[in-house]
DRENPA-3360 file (N, C-alpha, C; in nm, 2 decimals, always signed):
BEGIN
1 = XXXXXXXX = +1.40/+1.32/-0.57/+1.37/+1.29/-0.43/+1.24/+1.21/-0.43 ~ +1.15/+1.28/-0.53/+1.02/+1.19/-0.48/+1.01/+1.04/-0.57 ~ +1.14/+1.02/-0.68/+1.13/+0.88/-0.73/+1.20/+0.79/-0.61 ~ +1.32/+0.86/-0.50/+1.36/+0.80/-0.43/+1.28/+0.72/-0.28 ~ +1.14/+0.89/-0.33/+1.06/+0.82/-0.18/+0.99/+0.71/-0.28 ~ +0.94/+0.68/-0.40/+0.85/+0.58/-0.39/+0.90/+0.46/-0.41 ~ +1.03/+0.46/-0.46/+1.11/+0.31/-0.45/+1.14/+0.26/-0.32 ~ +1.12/+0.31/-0.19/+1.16/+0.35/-0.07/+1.02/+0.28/-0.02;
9 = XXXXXXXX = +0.86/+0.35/-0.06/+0.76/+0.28/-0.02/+0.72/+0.19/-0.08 ~ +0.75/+0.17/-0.20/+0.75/+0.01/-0.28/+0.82/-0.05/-0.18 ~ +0.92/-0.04/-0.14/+1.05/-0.19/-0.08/+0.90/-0.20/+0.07 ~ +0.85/-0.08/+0.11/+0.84/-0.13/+0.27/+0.70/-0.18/+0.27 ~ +0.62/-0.18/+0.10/+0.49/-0.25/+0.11/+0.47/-0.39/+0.10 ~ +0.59/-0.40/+0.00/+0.63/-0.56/-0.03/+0.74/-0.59/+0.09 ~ +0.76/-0.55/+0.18/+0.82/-0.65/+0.30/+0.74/-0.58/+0.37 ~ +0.65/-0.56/+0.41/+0.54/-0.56/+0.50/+0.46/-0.66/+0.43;
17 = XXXXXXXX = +0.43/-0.68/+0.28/+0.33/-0.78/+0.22/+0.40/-0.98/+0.29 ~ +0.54/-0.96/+0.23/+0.62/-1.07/+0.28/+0.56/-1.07/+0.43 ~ +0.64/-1.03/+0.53/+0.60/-1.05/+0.63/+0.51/-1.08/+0.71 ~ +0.40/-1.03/+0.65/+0.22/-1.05/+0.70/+0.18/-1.21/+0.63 ~ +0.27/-1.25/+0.54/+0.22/-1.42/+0.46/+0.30/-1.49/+0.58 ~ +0.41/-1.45/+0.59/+0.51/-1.53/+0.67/+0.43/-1.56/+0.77 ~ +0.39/-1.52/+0.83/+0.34/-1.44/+0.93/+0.17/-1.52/+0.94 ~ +0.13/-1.56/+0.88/-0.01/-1.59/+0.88/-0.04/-1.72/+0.75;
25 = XXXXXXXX = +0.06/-1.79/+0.77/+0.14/-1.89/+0.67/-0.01/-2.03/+0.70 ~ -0.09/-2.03/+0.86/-0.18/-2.13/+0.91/-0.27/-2.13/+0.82 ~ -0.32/-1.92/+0.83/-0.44/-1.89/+0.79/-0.49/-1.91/+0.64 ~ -0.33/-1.88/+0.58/-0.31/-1.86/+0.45/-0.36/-2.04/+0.37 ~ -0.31/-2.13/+0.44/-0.34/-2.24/+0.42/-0.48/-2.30/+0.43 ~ -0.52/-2.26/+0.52/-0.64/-2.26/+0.62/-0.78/-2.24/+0.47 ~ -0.77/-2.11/+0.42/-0.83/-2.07/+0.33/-0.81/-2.14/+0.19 ~ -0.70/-2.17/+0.15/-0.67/-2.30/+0.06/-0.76/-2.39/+0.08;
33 = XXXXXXXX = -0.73/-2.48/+0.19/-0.76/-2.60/+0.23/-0.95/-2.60/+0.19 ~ -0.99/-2.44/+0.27/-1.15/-2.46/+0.23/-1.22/-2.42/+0.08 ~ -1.09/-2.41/+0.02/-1.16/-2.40/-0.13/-1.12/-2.24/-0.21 ~ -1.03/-2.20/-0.11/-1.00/-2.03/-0.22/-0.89/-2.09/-0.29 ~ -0.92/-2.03/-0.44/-0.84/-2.09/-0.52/-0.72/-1.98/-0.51 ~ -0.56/-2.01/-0.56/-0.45/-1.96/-0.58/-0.48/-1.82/-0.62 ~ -0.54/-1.78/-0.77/-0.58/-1.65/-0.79/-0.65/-1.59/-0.70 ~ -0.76/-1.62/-0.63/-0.79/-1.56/-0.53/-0.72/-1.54/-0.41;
41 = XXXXXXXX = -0.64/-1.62/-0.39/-0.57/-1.55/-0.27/-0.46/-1.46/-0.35 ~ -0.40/-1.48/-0.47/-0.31/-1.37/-0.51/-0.41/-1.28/-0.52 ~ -0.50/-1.23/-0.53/-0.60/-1.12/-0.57/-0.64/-1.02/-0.43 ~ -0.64/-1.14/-0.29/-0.67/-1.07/-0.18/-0.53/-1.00/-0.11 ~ -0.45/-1.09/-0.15/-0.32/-1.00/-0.12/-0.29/-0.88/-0.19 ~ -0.34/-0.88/-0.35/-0.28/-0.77/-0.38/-0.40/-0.65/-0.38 ~ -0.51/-0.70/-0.33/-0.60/-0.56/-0.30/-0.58/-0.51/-0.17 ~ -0.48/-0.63/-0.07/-0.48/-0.57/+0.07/-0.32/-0.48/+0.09;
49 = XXXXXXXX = -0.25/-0.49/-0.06/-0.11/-0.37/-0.04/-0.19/-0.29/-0.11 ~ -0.32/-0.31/-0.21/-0.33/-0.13/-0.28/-0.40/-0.09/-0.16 ~ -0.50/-0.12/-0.05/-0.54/-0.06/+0.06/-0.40/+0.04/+0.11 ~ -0.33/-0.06/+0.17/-0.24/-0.05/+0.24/-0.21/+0.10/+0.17 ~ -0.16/+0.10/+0.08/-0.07/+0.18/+0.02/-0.18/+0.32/+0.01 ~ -0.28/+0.31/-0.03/-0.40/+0.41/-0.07/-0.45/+0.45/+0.09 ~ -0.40/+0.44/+0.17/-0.47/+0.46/+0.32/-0.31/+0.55/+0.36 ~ -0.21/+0.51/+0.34/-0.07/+0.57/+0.40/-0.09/+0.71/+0.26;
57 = XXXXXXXX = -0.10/+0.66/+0.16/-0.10/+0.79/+0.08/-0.24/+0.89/+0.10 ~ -0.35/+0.91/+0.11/-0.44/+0.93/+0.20/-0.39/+1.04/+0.27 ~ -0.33/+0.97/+0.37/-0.32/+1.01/+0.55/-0.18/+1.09/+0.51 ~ -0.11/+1.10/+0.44/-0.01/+1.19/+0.36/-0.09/+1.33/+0.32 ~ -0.14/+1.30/+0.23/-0.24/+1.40/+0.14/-0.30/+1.51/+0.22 ~ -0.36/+1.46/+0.35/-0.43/+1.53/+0.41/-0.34/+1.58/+0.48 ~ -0.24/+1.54/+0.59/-0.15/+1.60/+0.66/-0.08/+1.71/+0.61 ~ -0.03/+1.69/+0.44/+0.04/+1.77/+0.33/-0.04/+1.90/+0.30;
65 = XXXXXXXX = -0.15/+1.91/+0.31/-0.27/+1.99/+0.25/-0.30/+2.10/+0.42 ~ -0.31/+2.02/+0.53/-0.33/+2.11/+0.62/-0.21/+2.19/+0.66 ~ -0.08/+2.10/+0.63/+0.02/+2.18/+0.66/+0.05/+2.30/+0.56 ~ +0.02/+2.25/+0.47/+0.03/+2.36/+0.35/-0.07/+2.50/+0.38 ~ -0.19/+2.45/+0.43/-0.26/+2.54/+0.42/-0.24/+2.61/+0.58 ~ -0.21/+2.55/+0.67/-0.12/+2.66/+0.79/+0.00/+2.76/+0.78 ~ +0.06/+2.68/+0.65/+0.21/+2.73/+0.61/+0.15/+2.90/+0.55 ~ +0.03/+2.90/+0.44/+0.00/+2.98/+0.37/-0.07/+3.11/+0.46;
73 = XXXXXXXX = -0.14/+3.07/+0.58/-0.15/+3.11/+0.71/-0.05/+3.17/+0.78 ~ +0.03/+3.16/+0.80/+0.14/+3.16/+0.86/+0.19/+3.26/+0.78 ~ +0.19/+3.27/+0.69/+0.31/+3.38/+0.58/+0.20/+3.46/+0.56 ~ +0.12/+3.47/+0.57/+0.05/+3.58/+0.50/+0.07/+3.73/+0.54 ~ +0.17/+3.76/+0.64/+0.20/+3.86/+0.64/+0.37/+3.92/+0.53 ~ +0.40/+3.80/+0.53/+0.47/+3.84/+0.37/+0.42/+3.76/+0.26 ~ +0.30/+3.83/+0.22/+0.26/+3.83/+0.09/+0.19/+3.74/+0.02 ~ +0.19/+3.58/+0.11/+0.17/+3.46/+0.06/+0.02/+3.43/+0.11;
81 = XXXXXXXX = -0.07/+3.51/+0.02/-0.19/+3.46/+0.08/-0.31/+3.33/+0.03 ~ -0.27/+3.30/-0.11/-0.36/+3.22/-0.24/-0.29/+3.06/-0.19 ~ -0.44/+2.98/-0.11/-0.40/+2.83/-0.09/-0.45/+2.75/-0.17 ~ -0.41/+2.65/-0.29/-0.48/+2.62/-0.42/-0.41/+2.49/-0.38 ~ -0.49/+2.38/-0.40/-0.44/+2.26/-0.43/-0.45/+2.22/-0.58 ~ -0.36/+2.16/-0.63/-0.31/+2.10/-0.75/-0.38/+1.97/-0.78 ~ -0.52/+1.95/-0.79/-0.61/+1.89/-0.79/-0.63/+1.72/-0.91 ~ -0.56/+1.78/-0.99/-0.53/+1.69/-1.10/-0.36/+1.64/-1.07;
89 = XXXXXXXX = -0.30/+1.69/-0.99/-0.15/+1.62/-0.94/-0.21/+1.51/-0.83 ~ -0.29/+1.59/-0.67/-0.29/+1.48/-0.59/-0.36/+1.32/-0.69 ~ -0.43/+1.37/-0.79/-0.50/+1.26/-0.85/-0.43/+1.13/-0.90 ~ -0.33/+1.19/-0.95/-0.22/+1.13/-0.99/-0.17/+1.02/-0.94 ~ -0.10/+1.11/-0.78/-0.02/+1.06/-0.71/-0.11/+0.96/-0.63 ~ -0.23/+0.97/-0.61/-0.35/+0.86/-0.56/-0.35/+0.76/-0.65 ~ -0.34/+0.77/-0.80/-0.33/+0.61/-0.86/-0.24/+0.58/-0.93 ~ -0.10/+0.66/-0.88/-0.01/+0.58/-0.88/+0.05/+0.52/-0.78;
97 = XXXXXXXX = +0.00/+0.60/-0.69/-0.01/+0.45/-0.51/-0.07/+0.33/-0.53 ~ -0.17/+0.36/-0.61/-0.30/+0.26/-0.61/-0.17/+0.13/-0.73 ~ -0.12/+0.16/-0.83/-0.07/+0.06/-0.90/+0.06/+0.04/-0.81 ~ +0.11/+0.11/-0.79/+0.26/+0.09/-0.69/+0.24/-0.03/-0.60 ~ +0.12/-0.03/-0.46/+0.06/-0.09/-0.41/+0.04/-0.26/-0.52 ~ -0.02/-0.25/-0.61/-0.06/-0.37/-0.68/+0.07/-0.42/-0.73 ~ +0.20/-0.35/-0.80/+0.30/-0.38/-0.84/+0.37/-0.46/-0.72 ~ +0.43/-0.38/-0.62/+0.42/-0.46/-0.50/+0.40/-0.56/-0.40;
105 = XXXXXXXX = +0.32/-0.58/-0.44/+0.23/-0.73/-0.37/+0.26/-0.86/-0.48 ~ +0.33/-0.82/-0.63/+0.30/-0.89/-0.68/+0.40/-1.05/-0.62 ~ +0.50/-1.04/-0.59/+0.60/-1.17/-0.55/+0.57/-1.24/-0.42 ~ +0.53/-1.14/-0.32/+0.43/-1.17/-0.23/+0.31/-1.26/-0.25 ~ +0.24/-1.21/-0.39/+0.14/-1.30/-0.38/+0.15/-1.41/-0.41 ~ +0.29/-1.40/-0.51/+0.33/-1.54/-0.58/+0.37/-1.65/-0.45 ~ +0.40/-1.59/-0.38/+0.51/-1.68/-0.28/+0.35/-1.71/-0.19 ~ +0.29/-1.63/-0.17/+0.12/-1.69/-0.11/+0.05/-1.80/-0.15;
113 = XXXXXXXX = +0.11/-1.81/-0.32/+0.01/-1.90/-0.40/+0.09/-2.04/-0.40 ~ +0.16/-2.03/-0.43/+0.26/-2.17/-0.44/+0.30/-2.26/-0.28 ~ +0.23/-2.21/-0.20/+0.21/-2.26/-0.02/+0.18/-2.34/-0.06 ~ +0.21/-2.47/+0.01/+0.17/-2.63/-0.01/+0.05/-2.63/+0.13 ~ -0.05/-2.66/+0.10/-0.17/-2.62/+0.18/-0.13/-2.71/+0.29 ~ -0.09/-2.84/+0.32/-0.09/-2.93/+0.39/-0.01/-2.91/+0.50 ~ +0.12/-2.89/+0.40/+0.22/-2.81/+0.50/+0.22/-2.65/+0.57 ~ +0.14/-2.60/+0.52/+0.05/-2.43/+0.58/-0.05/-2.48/+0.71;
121 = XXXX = -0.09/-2.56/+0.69/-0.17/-2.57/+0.80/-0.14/-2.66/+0.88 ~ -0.04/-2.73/+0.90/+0.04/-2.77/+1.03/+0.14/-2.72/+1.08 ~ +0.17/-2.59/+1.01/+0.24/-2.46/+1.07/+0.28/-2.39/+1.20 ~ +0.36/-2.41/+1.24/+0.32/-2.36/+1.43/+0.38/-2.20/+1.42;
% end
């Protein structure tokens, strides 16, 4: 289940990555035009899906952690009192968002870099 959720948030980082280039195709040119080279814009795209992705996993972690620890709350009259987080797991699962995120972006960025500047910025 949980290889199924991250192939699942892979697909929705990179078509959210796609769609935000689509999407800002002027801007994307715009910054060409004044001198960011191709790697650099593949580089700002792909630091803005490991955000992406490091901010949703985050806001996961913590939601996961207080519900857990209400849950542990909650039962403690059958028996279940010890609330321990797995400290070296969430670590984990934090940078493997963090590469997931970077893997992700990568076709996106390509399809960013290869924009013909001229035609990006007479974009409507």
């Amino acid at each position: 289940m949980l290889g199924l959720a991250i192939i699942i948030a892979l697909m929705g980082i990179a078509n959210t990555s796609a769609l935000s280039i689509a999407e800002r195709t002027r801007e994307v040119g715009l910054l060409r035009a004044v001198g960011m080279t191709r790697a650099q814009l593949r580089s700002s795209i792909r630091w803005e899906a490991v955000i992406i992705s490091l901010q949703g996993t985050l806001l996961g972690l913590v939601i996961g952690t207080f519900f857990g620890w209400a849950l542990v709350g909650a039962l403690h009259d059958q028996g279940i009192t010890v609330f321990r987080l797995p400290v070296t797991s969430l670590r984990v699962v934090v940078l493997v968002a963090a590469l997931a995120g970077a893997l992700a972006a990568v076709l996106p960025s390509r399809r960013a870099a290869k924009l013909d500047v001229l035609r990006a910025v007479v974009t409507d």
